[in-house]
C-alpha positions in Angstrom: 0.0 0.0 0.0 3.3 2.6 0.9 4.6 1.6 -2.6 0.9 2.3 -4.0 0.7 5.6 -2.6 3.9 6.9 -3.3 3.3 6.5 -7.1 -0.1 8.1 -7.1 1.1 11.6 -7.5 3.1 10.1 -11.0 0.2 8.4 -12.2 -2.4 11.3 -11.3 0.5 13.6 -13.3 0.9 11.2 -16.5 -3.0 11.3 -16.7 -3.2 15.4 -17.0 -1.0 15.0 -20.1 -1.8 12.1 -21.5 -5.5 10.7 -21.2 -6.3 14.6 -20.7 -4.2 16.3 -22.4 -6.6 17.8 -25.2 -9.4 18.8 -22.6 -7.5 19.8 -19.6 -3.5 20.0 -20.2 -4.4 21.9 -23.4 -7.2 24.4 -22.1 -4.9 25.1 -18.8 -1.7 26.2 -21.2 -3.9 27.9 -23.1 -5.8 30.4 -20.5 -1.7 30.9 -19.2 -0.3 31.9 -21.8 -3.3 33.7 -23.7 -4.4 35.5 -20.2 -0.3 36.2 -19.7 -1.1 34.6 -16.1 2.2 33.8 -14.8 5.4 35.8 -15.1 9.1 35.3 -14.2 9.6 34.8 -10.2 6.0 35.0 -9.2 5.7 33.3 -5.9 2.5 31.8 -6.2 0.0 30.8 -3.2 -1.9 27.8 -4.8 -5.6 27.6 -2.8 -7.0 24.3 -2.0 -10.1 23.8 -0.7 -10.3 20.2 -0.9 -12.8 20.2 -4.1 -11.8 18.6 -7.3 -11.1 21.9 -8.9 -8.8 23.7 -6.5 -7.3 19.8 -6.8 -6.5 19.4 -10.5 -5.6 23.3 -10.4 -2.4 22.2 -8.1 -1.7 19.4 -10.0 -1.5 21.3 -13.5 0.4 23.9 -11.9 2.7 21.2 -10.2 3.3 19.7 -13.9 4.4 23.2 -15.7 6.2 24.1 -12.5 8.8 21.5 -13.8 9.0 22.5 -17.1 8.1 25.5 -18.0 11.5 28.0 -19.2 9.6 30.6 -16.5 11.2 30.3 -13.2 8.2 30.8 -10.9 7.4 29.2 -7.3 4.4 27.3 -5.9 3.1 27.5 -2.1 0.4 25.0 -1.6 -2.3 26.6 0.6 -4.7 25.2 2.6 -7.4 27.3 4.8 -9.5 25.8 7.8 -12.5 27.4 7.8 -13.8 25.5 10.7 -14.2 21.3 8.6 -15.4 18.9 10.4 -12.8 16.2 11.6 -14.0 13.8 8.4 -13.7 16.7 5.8 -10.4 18.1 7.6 -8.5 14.5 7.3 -9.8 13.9 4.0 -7.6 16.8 2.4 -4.9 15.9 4.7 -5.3 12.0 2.9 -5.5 13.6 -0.9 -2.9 16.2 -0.5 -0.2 13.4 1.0 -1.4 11.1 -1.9 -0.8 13.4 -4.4 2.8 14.7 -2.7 1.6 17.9 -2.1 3.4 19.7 0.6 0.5 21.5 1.6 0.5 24.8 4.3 -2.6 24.5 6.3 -3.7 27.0 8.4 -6.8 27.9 10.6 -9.8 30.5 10.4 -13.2 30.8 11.5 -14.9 31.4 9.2 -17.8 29.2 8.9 -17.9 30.6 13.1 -18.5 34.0 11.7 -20.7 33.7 8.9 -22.9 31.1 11.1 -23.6 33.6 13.5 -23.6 36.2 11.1 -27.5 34.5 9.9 -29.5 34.8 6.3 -27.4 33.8 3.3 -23.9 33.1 4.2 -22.5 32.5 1.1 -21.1 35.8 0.0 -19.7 36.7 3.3 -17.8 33.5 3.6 -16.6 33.7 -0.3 -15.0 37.2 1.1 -13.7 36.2 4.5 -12.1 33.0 2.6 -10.7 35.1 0.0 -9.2 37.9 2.4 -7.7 35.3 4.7 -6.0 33.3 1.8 -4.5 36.9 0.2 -3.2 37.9 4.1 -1.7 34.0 4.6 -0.7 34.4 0.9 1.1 37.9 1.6 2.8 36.8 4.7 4.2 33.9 2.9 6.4 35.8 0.3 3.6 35.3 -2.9 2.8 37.9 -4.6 -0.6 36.1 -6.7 -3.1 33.7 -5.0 -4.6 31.2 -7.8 -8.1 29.4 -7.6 -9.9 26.8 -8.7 -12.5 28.5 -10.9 -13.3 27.1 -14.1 -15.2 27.1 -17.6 -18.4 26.6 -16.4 -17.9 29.0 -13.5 -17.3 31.8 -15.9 -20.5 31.5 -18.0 -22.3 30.6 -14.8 -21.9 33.8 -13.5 -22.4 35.8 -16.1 -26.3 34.1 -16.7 -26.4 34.5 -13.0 -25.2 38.1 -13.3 -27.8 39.2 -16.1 -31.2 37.2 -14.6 -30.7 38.0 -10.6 -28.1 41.1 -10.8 -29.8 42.8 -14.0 -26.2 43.3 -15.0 -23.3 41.6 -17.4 -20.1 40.5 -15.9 -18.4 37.6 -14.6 -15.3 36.5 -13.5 -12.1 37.7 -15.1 -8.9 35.1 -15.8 -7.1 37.5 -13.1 -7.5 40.4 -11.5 -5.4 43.0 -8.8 -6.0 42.8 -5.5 -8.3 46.3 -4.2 -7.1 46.0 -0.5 -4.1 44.1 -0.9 -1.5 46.6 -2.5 0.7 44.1 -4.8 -1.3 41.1 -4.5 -3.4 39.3 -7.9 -5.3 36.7 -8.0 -5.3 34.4 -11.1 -7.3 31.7 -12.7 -5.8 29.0 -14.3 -8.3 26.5 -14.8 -10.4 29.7 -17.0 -10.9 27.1 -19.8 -11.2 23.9 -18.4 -14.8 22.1 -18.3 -16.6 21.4 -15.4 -17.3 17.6 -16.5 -13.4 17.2 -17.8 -12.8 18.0 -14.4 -14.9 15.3 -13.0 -14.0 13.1 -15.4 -10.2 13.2 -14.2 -11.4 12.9 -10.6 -13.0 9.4 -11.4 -10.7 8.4 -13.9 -7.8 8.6 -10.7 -10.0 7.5 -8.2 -10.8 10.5 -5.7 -12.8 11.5 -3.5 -12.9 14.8 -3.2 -15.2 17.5 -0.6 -18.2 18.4 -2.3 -19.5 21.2 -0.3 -17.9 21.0 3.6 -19.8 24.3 4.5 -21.6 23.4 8.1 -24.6 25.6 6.8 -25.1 22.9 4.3 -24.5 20.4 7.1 -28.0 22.1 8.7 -29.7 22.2 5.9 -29.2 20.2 2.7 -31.6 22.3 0.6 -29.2 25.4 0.7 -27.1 23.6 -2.3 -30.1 22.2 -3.9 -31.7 25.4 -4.2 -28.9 27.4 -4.8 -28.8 30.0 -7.9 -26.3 28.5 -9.8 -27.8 25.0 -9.5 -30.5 26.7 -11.8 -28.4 28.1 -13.8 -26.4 24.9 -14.5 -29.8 23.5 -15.6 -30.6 26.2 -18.0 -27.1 26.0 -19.8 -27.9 21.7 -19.9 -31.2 22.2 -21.2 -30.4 24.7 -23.9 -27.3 22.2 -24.8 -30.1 20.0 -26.0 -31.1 22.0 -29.0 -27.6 23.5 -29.5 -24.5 21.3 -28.2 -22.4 24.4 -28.6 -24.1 26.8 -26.5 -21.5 26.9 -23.7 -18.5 27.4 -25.9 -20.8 30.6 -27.5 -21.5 31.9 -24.3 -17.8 32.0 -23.6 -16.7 33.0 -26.6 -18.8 36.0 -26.6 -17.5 37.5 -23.5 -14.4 37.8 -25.6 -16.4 39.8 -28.2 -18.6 42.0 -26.5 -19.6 44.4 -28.9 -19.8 47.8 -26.7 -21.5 49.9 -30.5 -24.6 48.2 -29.4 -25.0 48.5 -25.8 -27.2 50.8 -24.9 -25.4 51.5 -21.4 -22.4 50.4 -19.5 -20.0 51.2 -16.7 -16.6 52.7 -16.9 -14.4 49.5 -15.6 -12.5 51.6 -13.5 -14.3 54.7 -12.0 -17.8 52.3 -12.0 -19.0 55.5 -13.7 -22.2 55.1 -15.9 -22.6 55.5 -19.6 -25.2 55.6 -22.5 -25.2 55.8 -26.0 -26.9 58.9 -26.3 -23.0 60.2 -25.4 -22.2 59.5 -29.2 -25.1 59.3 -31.0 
């Protein structure tokens, strides 16, 4: 079994760039180099949650660690929000599988927003994000990377337009607003949701699903959620048109700003029309 595990982390590597090299190795060089998201001597905090994304994410970054001709450096980070004992040693059991020497620190987190009442989900998404940039700091990175993926991008920006009444979602990376010097990236900007799952049973895993001890309370939280919906919407239209996800995508690299009738100015949040130039 010691033999077993030791060799997990090589096979778990060969299978990124061999079985799934066209839909993940490819898709991950690709959003790097076209989204210019590392650079020479970045120190790099990678974020693990424990989830199949944040997962793979290490493991890809792992793989062009060693041979990519950019010298850069990896920090494998790993937050406590407050897991349960069975969620806490199941990361502890991947991350020693896979030969990742993984910093794990604590927060309360799930304490806060627990208390805090309502919808939790946006105040923990912030606390998470602003520990992991303050560990990340403290540690020598300058970037933070996270597991966000395809589907996550095109997700949000249907979320953003039928519940927001707005059109955005998440950018490949972005700089840090109150943490002067810090960026976060997204390496996984291309990768599909199912590829992704695929991987994870194709190696075996078991990874958390969703550890949050609000969902613990009360399983219809998830079930309910917004982008559960939203996931459904994107599979249903799929039906008629396979190539509806790769559309949505590919438009919010051609947004076409001669026929909005309104936006907002990306850095001043100022507001615009096109009565300006008409």
């Amino acid at each position: 079994m010691a033999k077993r595990e030791l060799e997990k982390h090589i096979e778990v590597q060969r299978s990124i760039i061999k079985k799934y090299r066209k839909t993940i190795w490819s898709n991950f060089i690709g959003a790097v180099q076209e989204y210019e998201l590392i650079k020479p001597n970045d120190k790099i905090a990678v974020c693990i949650s424990g989830g199949k994304d944040s997962v793979l994410m290490a493991c890809c970054l792992r793989q062009l660690q060693q041979f990519s001709n950019v010298p850069f450096e990896l920090v494998y980070l790993v937050m406590d929000p407050g897991y349960n004992a069975e969620n806490r040693k199941l990361i502890e059991y991947n991350t020693k599988l896979l030969n990742l020497p993984v910093h794990i620190f604590e927060s309360d987190i799930f304490e806060v927003t627990d208390r805090a009442g309502g919808s939790p989900c946006y105040l923990c998404a912030r606390m998470r994000r602003g520990c992991l940039y303050s560990k990340a700091k403290e540690l020598g990175c300058n970037k933070i990377a996270l597991g966000h993926h395809f589907n996550d991008v095109i997700e949000t920006v249907l979320m953003s337009m039928m519940y927001s009444s707005e059109i955005k979602t998440m950018l490949p990376k972005l700089h840090s607003t109150n943490f002067e010097g810090m960026e976060l990236i997204r390496p996984l900007y291309k990768v599909k949701e199912n590829d992704i799952i695929s991987w994870a049973n194709y190696n075996g895993f078991k990874f958390l699903q969703c550890a949050c001890k609000m969902t613990e309370k009360n399983a219809d939280i998830e079930l309910t959620s917004k982008r559960k919906e939203i996931k459904q919407l994107i599979a249903d239209i799929k039906l008629q048109n396979p190539e509806a996800d790769d559309c949505i995508f590919r438009s919010l690299h051609n947004v076409n700003m001669a026929t909005m009738p309104g936006w907002r100015d990306r850095d001043s949040g100022e507001a615009h029309t096109f009565l300006e130039k008409y």
